[in-house]
C-alpha positions, -999 to 999 in steps of 0.1 A, spaced: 253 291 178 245 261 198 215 252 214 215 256 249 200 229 272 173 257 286 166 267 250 160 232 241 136 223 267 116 254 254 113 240 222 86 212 209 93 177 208 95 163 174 83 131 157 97 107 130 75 77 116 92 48 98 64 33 76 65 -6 68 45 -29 46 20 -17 20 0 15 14 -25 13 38 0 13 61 8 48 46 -27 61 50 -24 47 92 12 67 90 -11 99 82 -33 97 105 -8 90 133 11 124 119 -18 142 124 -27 134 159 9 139 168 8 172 153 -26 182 172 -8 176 204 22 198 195 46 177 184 68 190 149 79 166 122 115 156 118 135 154 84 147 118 95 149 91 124 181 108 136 172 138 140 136 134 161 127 126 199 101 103 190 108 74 169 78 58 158 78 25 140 45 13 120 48 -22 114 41 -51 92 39 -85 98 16 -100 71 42 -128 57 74 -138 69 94 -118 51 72 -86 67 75 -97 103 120 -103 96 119 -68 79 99 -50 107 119 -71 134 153 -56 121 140 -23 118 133 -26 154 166 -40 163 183 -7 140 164 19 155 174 -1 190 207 14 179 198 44 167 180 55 197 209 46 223 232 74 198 202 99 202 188 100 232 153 94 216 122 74 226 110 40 204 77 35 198 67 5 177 30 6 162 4 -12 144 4 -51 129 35 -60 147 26 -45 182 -9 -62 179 2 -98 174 31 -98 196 33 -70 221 40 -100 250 68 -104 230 82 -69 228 74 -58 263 94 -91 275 123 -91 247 131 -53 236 127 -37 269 148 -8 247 113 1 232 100 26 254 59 25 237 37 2 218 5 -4 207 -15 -20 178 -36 -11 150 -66 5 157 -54 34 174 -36 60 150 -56 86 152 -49 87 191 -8 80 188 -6 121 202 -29 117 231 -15 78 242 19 98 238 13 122 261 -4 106 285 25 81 288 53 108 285 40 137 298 65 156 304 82 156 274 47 181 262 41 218 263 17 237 258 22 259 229 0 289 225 7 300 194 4 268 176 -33 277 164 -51 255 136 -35 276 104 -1 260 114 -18 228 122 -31 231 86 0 239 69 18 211 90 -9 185 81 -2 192 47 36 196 44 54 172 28 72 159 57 46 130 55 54 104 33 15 105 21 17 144 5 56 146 -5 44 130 -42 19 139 -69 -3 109 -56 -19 97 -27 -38 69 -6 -73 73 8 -89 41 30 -120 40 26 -122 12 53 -102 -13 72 -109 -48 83 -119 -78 66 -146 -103 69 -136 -129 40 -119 -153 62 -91 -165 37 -76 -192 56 -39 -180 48 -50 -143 57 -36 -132 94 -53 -95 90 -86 -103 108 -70 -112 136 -44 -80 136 -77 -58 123 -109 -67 134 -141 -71 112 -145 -51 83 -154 -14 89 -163 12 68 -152 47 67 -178 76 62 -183 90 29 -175 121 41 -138 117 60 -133 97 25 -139 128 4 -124 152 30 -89 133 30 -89 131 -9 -96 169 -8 -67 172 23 -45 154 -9 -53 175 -38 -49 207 -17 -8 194 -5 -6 188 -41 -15 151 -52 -30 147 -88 -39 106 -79 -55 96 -58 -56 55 -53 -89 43 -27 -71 12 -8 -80 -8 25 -81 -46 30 -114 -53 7 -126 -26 -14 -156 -40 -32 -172 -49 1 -177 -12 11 -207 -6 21 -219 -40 22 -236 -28 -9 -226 -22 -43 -247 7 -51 -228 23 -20 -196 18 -27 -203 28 -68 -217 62 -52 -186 68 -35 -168 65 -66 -186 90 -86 -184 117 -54 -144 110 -52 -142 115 -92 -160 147 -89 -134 161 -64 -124 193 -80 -86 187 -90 -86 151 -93 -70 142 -125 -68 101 -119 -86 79 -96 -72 42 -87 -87 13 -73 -69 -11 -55 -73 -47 -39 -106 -55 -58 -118 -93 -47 -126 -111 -78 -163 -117 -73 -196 -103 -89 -193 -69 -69 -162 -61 -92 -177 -72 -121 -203 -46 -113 -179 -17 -108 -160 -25 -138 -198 -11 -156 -183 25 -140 -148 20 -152 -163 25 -183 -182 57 -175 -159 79 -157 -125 89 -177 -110 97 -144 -102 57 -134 -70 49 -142 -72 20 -168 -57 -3 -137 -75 -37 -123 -61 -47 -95 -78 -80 -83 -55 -106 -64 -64 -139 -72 -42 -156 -47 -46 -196 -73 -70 -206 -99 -76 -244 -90 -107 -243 -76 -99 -274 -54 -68 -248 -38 -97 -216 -34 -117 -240 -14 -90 -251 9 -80 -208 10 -118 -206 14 -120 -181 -11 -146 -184 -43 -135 -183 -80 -116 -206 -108 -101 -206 -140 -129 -194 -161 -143 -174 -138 -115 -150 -134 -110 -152 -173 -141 -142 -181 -139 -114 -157 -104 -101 -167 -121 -98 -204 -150 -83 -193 -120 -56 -174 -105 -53 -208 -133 -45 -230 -147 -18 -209 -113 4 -202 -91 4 -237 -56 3 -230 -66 -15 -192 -35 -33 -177 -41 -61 -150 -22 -67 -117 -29 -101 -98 -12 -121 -69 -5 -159 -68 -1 -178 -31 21 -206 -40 25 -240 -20 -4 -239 2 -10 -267 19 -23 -299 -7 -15 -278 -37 -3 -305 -62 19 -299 -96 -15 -299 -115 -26 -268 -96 6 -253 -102 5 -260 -137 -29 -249 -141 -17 -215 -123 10 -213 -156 -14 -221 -185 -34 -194 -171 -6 -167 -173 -2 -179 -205 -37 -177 -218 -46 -143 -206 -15 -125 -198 -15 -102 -170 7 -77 -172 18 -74 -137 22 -104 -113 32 -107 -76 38 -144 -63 37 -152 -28 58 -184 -14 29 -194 14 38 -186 50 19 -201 78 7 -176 101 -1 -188 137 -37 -180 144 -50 -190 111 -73 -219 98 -45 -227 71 -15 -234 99 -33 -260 109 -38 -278 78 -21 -313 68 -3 -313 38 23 -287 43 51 -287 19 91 -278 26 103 -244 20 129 -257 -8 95 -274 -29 74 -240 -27 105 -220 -37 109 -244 -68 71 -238 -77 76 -201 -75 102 -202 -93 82 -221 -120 56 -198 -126 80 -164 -124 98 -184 -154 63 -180 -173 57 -149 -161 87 -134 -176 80 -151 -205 51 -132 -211 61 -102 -199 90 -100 -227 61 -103 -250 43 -77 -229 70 -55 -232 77 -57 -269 39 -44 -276 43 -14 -260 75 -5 -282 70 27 -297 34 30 -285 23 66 -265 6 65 -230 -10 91 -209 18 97 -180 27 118 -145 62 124 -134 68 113 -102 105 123 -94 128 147 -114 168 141 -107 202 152 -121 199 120 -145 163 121 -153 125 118 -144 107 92 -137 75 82 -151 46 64 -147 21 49 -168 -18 52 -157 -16 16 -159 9 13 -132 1 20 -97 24 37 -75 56 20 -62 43 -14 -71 43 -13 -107 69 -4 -134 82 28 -146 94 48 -173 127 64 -174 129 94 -193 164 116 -200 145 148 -195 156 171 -164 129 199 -176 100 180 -165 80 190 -129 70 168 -105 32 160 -108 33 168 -146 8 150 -168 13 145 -202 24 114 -228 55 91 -229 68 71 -257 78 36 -243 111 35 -264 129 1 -249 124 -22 -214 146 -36 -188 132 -63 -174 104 -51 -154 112 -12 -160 114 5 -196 125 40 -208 113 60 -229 108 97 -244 82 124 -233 60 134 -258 37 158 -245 
């Protein structure tokens, strides 16, 4: 029987967010789905189906800010078929909300990063009337809501925890200062309260993000301490860390990967170049030896360890030597897992301003260099782990198959394993036999 227009207006608003960029963004997603839910609002299955459309943007390279602009311009669309109300969020909203309140008059709310947690209240103040008050809706359904799987964070057998947000390094390429403020550190306890929130809707992972890990605490011993306290989290089975600077504080914490079975044997420490001429100009620290030295050092303490770095290519006065150098360096210690970056100039930072810019058709040629050695490497990569046996979790079970990851891949970045067995559950941790590759992915059989 249809709903009736009194019966409707009876009924709670509900809430969709559309999540951009990378998994921090996730964790900002959570918190915005908890407020929202706090003030009475009830999660939709999708975009079409909810009052509130809620956009959390990107915008940290080109490529972010044209994927979260035509996300904007879809859901433009979608809310004139649905009656519904646009809200655009976060990195976006905070570097160009002139820009939307001037151009998309169609988006009815925005506002930058900073304030998640308060989306529900800055919702309702703006649109009161689309709030009730809802006496029944007591904190065991706020509970069971917070930890349904109607947020992107707890529908999969891992999830992200920030353990701060901010950054203080100054990288002269990096626009997230501006967009996030100084580096700030979240307590201990909300840290080891949302892993436990995690375990309890069901994850098994649990991967520590936020713009510079190693610099929690502003102290080493700190941030070490809040390792040990997450990997004593009862129900944990596998702890990543992610976005570790490549300085002496990591070098420090690898000592623990070593100690505690629980980290996933997983370095992830973008290195953004190795010419040491190119760092200074990024005003970032490191070269070539450095960073060698230090991926052994990751090696020898976690067998089996796999390494994920980044490469910005084509900043301004990078020469074919620094390229080069970036190459023999892929060559000579292999990383298994490489993101390249074609430079964008953000507006606002201390590298826009710099002489020396190349043209978009030379820094696509220079990507396009090192991805050739990179693939290279990775066929060789791939043959070695023919026929060898990995500790696994299944992340998705379909009519064709599961598919499973590695502990030394990270969640939706890194590769997977396809395996031809619909008996497997979601969350399951066993072994898988890497049996053949594609070229990033491989498939394989489940062992255990």
């Amino acid at each position: 029987m249809p709903k009736t227009k009194e019966k409707e207006d009876t009924l709670p608003k509900s809430f969709y967010i559309t999540t951009l960029g990378c998994p921090k963004n996730t964790v900002d997603s959570m918190s915005m789905h908890q407020s929202l839910l706090k003030e009475g609002l009830l999660p939709a299955n999708d975009p079409e189906a909810s009052d509130f459309h809620l956009i959390n943007t990107c915008t940290f390279i080109q490529d972010a800010t044209k994927e979260t602009i035509q996300t904007i311009l879809d859901s433009i669309d979608l809310k004139k078929k649905n009656n519904q109300k646009l809200v655009v969020v976060g990195c976006f909203a905070e570097r160009a909300g002139k820009e939307i309140s001037d151009d998309l008059p169609e988006v009815d709310l925005h506002f930058g990063t900073g304030k998640y947690d308060q989306a529900g209240d800055i919702l309702k103040k703006t649109f009161p009337l689309d709030f009730k008050e809802i006496k029944e809706f007591n904190e065991d359904i706020l509970e069971r809501l917070t930890l349904s799987n109607s947020i992107e964070n707890y529908s999969k057998p891992y999830s992200y925890v920030k353990i701060s947000d901010g950054c203080n390094r100054g990288c002269h390429f990096c626009i997230i200062p501006n967009l996030r403020g100084k580096f700030r550190d979240s307590s201990e306890e909300s840290v080891l309260s949302d892993t436990r929130r995690a375990i309890a809707a069901g994850a098994k992972e649990i991967a520590l993000v936020s713009q510079d890990t190693v610099f929690y605490g502003k102290d080493t011993d700190k941030l070490l301490g809040l390792i040990e306290s997450v990997s004593e989290v009862e129900g944990l089975q596998i702890l990543r860390l992610l976005y570790l600077y490549p300085d002496k504080k990591t070098e420090r914490l690898l000592d623990l990967y070593g100690k505690i079975d629980k980290i996933a044997p997983y370095l992830e420490s973008p290195l953004q170049h190795v010419s040491k001429s190119v760092l200074k100009s990024m005003n970032r620290t490191g070269e070539y030896s450095y960073f060698k030295s230090l991926f052994e050092k990751a090696r020898s303490v976690k067998p089996g360890l796999e390494i994920r770095t980044s490469f910005i290519l084509g900043f301004p006065g990078e020469t074919m030597a620094d390229v080069d150098e970036i190459i023999r360096f892929i060559q000579d210690v292999k990383p298994e897992k490489v993101n390249l970056f074609p430079y964008s100039p953000q507006e606002g930072t201390k590298g826009f301003d710099l002489e020396g810019k190349l043209k978009d058709k030379e820094i696509s040629k220079r990507v396009n260099l090192v991805r050739d050695a990179y693939l290279e490497v990775l066929k060789d990569t791939h043959q070695s782990r023919i026929g060898k046996i990995y500790p696994a979790i299944v992340d998705e079970v379909t009519e064709e198959g599961a598919t499973v990851r590695r502990f030394q891949d990270a969640p939706e970045i890194d590769e997977v394993v396809f395996v031809e067995d619909r008996n497997l559950q979601v969350g399951q941790i066993g072994k898988v036999r890497v049996e053949s590759f594609f070229e990033l992915d491989m498939a394989g059989s489940w062992v255990a």
